[in-house]
VMD Tcl script that draws the C-alpha trace (Angstrom):
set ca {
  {-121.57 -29.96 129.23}
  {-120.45 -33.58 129.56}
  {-120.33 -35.58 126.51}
  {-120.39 -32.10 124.24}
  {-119.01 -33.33 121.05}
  {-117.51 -29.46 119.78}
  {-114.04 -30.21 118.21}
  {-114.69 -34.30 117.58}
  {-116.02 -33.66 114.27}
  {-115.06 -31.87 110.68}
  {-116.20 -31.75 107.16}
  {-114.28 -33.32 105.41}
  {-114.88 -33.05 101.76}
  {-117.51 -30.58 99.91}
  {-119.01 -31.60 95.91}
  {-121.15 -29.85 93.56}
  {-122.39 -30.00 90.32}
  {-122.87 -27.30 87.50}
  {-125.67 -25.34 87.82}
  {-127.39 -24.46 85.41}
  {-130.83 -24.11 83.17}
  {-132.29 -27.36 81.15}
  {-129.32 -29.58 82.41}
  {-131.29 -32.24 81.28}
  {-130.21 -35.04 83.81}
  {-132.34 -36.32 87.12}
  {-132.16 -35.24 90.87}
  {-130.68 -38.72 90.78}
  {-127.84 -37.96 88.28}
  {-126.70 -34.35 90.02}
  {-126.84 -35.99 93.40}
  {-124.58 -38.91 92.33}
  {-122.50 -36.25 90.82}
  {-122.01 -33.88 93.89}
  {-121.10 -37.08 96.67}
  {-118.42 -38.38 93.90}
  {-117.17 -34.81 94.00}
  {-117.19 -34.95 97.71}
  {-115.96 -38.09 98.41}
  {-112.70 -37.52 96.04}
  {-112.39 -34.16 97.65}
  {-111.81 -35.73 100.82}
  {-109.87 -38.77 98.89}
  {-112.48 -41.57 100.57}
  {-113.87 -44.52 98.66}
  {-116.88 -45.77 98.71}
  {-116.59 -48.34 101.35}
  {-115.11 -45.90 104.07}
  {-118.34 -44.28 103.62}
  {-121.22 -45.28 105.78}
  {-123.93 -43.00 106.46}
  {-126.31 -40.51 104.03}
  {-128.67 -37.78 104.98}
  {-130.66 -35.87 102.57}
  {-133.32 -33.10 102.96}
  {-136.27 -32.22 100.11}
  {-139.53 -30.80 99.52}
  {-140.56 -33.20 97.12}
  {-138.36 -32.45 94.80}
  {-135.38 -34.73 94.87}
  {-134.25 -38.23 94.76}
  {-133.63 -40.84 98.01}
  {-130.72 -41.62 99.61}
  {-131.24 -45.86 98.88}
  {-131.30 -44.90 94.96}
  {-127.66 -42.61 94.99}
  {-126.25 -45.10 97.13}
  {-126.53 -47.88 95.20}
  {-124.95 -45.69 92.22}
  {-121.88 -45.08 94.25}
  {-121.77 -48.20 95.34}
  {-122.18 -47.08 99.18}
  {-123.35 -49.56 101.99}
  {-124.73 -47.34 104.99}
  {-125.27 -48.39 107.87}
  {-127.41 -45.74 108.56}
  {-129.68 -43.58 106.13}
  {-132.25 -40.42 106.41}
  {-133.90 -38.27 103.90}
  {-136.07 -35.26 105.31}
  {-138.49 -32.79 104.48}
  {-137.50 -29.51 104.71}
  {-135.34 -26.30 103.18}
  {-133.22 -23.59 103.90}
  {-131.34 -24.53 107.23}
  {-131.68 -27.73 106.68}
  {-128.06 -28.48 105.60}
  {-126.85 -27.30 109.23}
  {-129.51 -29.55 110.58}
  {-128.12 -32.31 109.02}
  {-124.67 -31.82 110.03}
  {-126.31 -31.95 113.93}
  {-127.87 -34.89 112.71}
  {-124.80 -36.65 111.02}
  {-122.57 -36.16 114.37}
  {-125.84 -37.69 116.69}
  {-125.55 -40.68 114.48}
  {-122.01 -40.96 114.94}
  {-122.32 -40.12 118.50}
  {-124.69 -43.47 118.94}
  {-122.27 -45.75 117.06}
  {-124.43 -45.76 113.93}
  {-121.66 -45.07 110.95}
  {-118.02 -42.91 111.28}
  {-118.72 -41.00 107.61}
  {-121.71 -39.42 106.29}
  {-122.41 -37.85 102.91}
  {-124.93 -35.13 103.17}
  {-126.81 -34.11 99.85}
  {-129.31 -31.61 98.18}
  {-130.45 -32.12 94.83}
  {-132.93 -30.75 92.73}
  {-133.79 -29.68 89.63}
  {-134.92 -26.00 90.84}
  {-134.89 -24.17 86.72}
  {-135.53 -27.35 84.81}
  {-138.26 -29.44 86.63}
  {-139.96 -28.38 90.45}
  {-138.71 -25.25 92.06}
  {-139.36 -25.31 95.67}
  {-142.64 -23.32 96.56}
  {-144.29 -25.27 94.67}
  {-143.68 -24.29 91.43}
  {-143.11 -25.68 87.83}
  {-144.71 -29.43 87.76}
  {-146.75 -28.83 90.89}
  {-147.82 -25.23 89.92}
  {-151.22 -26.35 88.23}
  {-152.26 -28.27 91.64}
  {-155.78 -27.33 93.34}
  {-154.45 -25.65 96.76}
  {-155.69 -26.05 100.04}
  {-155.85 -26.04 104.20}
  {-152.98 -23.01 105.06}
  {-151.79 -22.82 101.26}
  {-155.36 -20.85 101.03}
  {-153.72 -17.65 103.07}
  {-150.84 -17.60 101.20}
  {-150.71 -18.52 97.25}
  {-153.46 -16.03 96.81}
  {-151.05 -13.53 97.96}
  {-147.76 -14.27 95.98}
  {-146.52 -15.74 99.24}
  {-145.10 -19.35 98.29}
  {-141.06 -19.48 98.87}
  {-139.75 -20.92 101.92}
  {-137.89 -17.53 102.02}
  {-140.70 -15.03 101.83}
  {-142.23 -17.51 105.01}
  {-139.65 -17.30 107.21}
  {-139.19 -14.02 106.49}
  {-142.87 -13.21 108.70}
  {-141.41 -15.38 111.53}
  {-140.47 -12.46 113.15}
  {-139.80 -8.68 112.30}
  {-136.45 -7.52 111.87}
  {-136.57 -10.89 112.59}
  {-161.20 -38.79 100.18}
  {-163.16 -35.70 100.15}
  {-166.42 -33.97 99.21}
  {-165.20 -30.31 98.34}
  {-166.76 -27.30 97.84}
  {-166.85 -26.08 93.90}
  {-163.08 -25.12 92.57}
  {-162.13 -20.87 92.29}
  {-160.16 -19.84 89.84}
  {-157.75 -17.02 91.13}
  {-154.82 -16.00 88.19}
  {-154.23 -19.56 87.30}
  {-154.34 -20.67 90.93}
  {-157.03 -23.34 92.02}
  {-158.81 -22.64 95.08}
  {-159.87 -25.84 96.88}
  {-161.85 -26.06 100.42}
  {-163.32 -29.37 101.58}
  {-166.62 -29.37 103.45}
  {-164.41 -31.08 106.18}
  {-162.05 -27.67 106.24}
  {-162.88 -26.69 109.98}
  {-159.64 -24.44 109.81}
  {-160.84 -22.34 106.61}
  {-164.02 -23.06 105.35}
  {-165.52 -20.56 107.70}
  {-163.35 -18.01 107.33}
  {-163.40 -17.57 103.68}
  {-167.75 -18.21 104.07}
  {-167.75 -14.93 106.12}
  {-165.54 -13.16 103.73}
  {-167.84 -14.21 100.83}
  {-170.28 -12.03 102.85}
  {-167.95 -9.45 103.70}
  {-166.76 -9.81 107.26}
  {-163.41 -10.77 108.55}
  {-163.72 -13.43 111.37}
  {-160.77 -15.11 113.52}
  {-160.98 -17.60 116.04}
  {-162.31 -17.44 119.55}
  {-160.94 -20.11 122.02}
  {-163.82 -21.11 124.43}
  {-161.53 -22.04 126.89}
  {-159.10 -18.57 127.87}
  {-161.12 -16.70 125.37}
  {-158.38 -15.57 123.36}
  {-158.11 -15.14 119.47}
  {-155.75 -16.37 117.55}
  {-154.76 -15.00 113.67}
  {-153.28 -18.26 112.24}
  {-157.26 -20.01 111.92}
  {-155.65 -23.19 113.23}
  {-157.46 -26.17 115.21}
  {-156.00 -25.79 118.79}
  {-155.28 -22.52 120.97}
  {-151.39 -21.78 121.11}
  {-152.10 -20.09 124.66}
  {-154.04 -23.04 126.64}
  {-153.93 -26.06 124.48}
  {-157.93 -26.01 124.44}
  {-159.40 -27.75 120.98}
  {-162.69 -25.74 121.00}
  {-163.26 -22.36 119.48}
  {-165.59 -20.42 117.92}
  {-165.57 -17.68 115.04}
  {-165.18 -14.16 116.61}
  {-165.96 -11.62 113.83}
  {-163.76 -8.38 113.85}
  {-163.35 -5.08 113.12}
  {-160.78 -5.47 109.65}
  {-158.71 -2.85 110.70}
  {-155.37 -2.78 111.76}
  {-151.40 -1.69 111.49}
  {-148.74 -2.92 108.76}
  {-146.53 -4.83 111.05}
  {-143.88 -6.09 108.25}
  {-144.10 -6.35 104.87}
  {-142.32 -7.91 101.64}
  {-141.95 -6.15 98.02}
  {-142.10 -9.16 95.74}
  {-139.86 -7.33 92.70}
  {-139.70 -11.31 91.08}
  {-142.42 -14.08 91.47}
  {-142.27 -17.42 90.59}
  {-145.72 -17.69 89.62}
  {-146.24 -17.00 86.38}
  {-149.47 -14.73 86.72}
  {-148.18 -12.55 89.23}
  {-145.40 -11.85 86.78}
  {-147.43 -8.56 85.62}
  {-148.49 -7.54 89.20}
  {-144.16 -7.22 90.00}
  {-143.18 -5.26 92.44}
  {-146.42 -5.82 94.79}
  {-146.44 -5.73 98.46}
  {-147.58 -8.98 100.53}
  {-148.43 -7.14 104.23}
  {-148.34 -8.84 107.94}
  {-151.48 -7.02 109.21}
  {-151.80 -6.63 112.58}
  {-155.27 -6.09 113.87}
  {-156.55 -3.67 116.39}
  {-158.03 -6.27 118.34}
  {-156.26 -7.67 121.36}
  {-152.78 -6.11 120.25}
  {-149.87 -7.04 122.92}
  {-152.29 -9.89 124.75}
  {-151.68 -11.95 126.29}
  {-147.81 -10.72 126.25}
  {-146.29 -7.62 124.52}
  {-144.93 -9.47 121.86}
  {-148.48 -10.86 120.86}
  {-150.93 -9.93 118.51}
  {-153.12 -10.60 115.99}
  {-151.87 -10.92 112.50}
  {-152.78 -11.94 108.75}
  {-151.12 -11.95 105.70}
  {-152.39 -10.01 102.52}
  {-151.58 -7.80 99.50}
  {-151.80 -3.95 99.79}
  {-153.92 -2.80 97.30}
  {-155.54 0.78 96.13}
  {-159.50 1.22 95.49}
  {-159.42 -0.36 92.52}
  {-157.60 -3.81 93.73}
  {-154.47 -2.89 91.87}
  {-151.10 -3.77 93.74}
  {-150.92 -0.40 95.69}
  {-147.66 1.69 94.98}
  {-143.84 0.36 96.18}
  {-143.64 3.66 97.79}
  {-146.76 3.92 99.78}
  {-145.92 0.35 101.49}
  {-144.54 1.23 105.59}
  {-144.41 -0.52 108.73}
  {-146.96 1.45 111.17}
  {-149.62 2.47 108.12}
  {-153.23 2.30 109.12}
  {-154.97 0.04 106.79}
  {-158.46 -1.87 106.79}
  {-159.70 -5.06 104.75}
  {-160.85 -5.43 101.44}
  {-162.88 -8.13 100.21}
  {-161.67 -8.98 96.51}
  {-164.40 -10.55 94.29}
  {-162.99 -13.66 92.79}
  {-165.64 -15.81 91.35}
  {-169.08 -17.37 92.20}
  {-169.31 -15.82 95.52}
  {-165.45 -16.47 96.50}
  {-164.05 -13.54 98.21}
  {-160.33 -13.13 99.09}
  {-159.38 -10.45 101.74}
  {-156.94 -7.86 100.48}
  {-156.14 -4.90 102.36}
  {-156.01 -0.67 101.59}
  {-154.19 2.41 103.72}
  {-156.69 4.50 105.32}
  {-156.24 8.06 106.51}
  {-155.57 7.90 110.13}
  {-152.22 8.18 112.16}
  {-149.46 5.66 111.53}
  {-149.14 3.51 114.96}
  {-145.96 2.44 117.03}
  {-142.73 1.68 114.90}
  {-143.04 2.64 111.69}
  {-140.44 2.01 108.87}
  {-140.55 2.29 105.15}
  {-137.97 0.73 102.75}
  {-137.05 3.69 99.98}
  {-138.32 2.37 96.41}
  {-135.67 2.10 93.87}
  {-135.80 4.45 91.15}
  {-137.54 3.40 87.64}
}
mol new
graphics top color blue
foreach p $ca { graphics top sphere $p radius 0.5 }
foreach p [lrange $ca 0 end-1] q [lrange $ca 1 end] { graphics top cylinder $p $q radius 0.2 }
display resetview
């Protein structure tokens, strides 16, 4: 490829701070911190240093309040949302701005204060925060780490609301306006498990979101379903960061997959919703009884006032296609 810029560019340098509980200093502080160590580890000053890039979840500080500390002039700055990969992103991001003439040397940072302030997922000082839109088919669940989302990627691979629900400690918000949720947890409040119907190719689509991933087409309609389906991957939570899930550890948080329009429109398609496994009771079903391929149907978990949050139970019928259970530890 013309241009390719593979062997132009290094790191040079690489700074950190302790880490530690209670270290009772700012994002700010630790992220000044970590570039000084960087920038002496590669033996630059200040002034040879022109460019910053950052990446947070709303947890950290901006690049225009470290560089002032450091006494850095960029010529070019960034700081954006996001996690995990991020850091490599930002290296791709670093060499396109030197690519374009922008700056020569750019500090990259992460800082937060993940044990003594906001942990990312949304816990800590944003933990007490009414939850809404997609955070309503996940919290519930014990799914909130950027980790535990990736993870179901792929296998192997001014408002007028409706009331508040109160679910362990978590506050359940939907807005009249919700058009992506409101229905779905209204027909669960009555006991049935809907998805959405595009109009358009007729498809349905697990993820209740506002356009069809298959033709683009903005209108749809509720489809109501059968609630039964195959574990297609799961998670063993064995330690939550939310505090009233600490007595439910380990629980399972399943990727359903429903019997309805499995492998359509390609092989690699279905449809598929995220949920706890639970026994007859609603406890957090057994470590051991958790497998890829299990036959399970839905479970409508009273909450409060009407509220309703699907859960899911094993049923006794054949597992289905790959199947795959992790071996619970011992004690």
């Amino acid at each position: 490829m013309a241009g390719n810029p593979r062997d132009k560019y290094c790191i040079v340098g690489v700074g950190e701070t302790e880490y530690s509980r209670a270290s009772g200093r700012t994002t700010r502080a630790l992220g000044a911190e970590a570039i000084r160590n960087a920038m002496n580890d590669a033996g630059l000053t200040p002034d040879q240093v022109d460019g910053m890039l950052s990446y947070h979840g709303g947890d950290s500080t901006p690049s225009t309040s470290i560089q002032y500390d450091l006494g850095i002039r960029p010529n070019f700055y960034m700081d954006c949302s996001g996690g995990g990969s991020s850091t490599e992103a930002l290296v791709g991001l670093a060499i396109g701005a030197i690519e374009a003439g922008m700056c020569d040397v750019v500090a990259i940072f992460r800082s937060m204060n993940g044990y003594s302030n906001i942990r990312i997922g949304g816990t800590g000082a944003r933990a007490s925060a009414p939850i809404g839109g997609s955070d309503l088919m996940k919290r519930p669940y014990g799914l909130i780490s950027a980790v535990q989302q990736f993870a179901y990627t792929r296998r192997g691979a001014g408002r007028t609301t409706m009331p508040n629900y109160n679910y362990r400690g978590i506050t359940l918000s939907i807005p009249e306006n919700d058009s992506e949720y409101k229905g779905y947890f209204e027909a669960a409040g009555e006991g049935r498990l809907v998805v959405k119907k595009c109009v358009e190719c007729g498809l349905l689509r697990g993820e209740p979101g506002p356009g069809c991933p298959w033709c683009t087409s903005l209108k749809w309609e509720w489809q109501q379903v059968s609630g039964k389906g195959t574990i297609y991957s799961y998670q063993v939570v064995a330690h939550t960061v939310i505090p009233s899930f600490r007595d439910l550890t380990p629980f399972a948080i399943v990727l359903v997959e429903l019997d309805e329009q499995r492998g359509q429109p390609t092989e690699f398609d279905g449809l598929r919703i995220t949920g706890n496994l639970v026994d007859a009771d609603f406890n957090m079903e057994k470590e051991e009884k958790v497998g890829i391929g299990k036959r399970v149907e839905v479970a409508f978990l009273p909450v409060e006032d009407g509220f309703m949050l699907p859960q899911w139970r094993l049923i006794d019928e054949p597992e289905q296609g790959f199947t795959w259970s992790h071996e619970a530890p011992e004690g």
